[in-house]
N, C-alpha and C positions, 0 to 999 in steps of 0.2 A: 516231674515233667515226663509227658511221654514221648519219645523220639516218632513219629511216622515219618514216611514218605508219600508224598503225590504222584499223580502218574507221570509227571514228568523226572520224578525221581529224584529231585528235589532236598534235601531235610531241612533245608533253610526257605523255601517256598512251603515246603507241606508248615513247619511250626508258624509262618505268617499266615496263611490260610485257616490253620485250627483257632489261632488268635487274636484275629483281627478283628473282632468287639471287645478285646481290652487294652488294646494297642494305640498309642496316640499316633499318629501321621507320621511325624519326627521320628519318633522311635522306629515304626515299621519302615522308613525310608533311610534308616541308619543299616538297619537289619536288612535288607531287600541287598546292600551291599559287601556282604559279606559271603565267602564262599562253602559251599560243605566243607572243604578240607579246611577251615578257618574257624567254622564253628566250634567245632571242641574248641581253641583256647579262648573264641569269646563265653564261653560255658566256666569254663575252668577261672577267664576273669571274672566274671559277675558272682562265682564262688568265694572267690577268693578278695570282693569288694566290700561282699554282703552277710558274709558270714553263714552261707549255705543256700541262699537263692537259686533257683533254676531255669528263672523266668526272663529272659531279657527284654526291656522295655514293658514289661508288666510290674517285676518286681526292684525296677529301677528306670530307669528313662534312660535312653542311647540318642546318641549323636554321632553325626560324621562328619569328619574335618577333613581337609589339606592342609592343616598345620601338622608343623615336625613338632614330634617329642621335644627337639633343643628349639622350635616356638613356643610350646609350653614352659619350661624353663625361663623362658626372655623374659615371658609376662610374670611368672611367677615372681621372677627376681624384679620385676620394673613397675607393675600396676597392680600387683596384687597387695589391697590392703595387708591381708597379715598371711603370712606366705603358709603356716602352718608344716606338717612333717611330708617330708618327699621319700619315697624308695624307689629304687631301681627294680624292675620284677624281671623274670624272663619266663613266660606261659606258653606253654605248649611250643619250644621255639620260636616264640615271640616274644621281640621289648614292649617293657612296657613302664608305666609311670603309674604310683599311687600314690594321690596327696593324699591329709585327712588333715579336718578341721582348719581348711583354708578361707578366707573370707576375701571376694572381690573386691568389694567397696567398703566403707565405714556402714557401718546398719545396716547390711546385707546379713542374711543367715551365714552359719559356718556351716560345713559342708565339704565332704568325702568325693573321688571321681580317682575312676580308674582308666586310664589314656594306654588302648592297644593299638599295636604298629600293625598294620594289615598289609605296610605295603606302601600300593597308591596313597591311599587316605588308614586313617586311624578312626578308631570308634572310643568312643568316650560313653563310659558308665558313670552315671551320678544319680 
C-alpha cells in the first residue's frame, strides 16, 4: 500500500479517497473513524490478523463499536457457540483482543477478528 496524503492532509482521508471503489460502506465508516496518529497500529493490527495484509477494509472487513474489550469477553464467555483462542495483544500502544477460529452460533462459519481499543470506540478487523 501506498501511504498519500490529501490536501487536507489527511493519511486516513487520502487512503479512503484512493479506495473507495473497493471499500464496502461499513468498512469505510469504521475507517473514516480512526485518526492518523491511530493509523499505524490499525496497520500494524490488520498485520498482524492477516498475516501481512495492508489493506483495511479491502483486505479484511472493519467495524466500529462502543463495546469494551471486557464486552467482547462477556460475549465471548456467554453467547459465543465455541469461544475458540483469545490473546491479549498490545499494538502500537494499543490493547487489543485477537480471537481465532471462534464460531457465533452453531453453523455459522469459524472465523478470526482482531478488536483494537482506539479509545472512544474500537475497530474490529475480521
Amino acid at each position: 500500500m501506498t501511504t498519500h496524503t490529501n490536501p487536507n492532509g489527511s493519511i486516513v482521508s487520502a487512503y479512503l479517497d484512493a479506495n473507495a471503489a473497493w471499500l464496502d460502506e461499513r468498512s469505510a465508516a469504521a475507517i473514516s473513524q480512526v485518526t492518523d496518529e491511530q493509523w499505524p497500529a490499525v496497520l500494524a493490527a490488520l498485520d498482524l490478523h492477516s498475516g501481512g495484509a495492508t489493506d483495511p477494509g479491502i483486505d479484511c472487513r472493519a467495524a466500529v463499536t462502543r463495546e469494551t474489550l471486557a464486552d467482547f469477553d462477556a460475549a465471548r464467555d456467554n453467547h459465543w457457540s465455541e469461544r475458540g483462542r483469545r490473546t491479549e495483544q498490545r499494538i502500537d500502544g494499543l490493547d487489543a483482543l485477537r480471537f481465532e477460529r471462534f464460531q457465533l452460533s452453531r453453523g455459522s462459519e469459524r472465523r478470526d477478528m482482531t478488536v483494537l481499543d482506539l479509545g472512544v470506540v474500537r475497530v474490529s478487523l475480521y
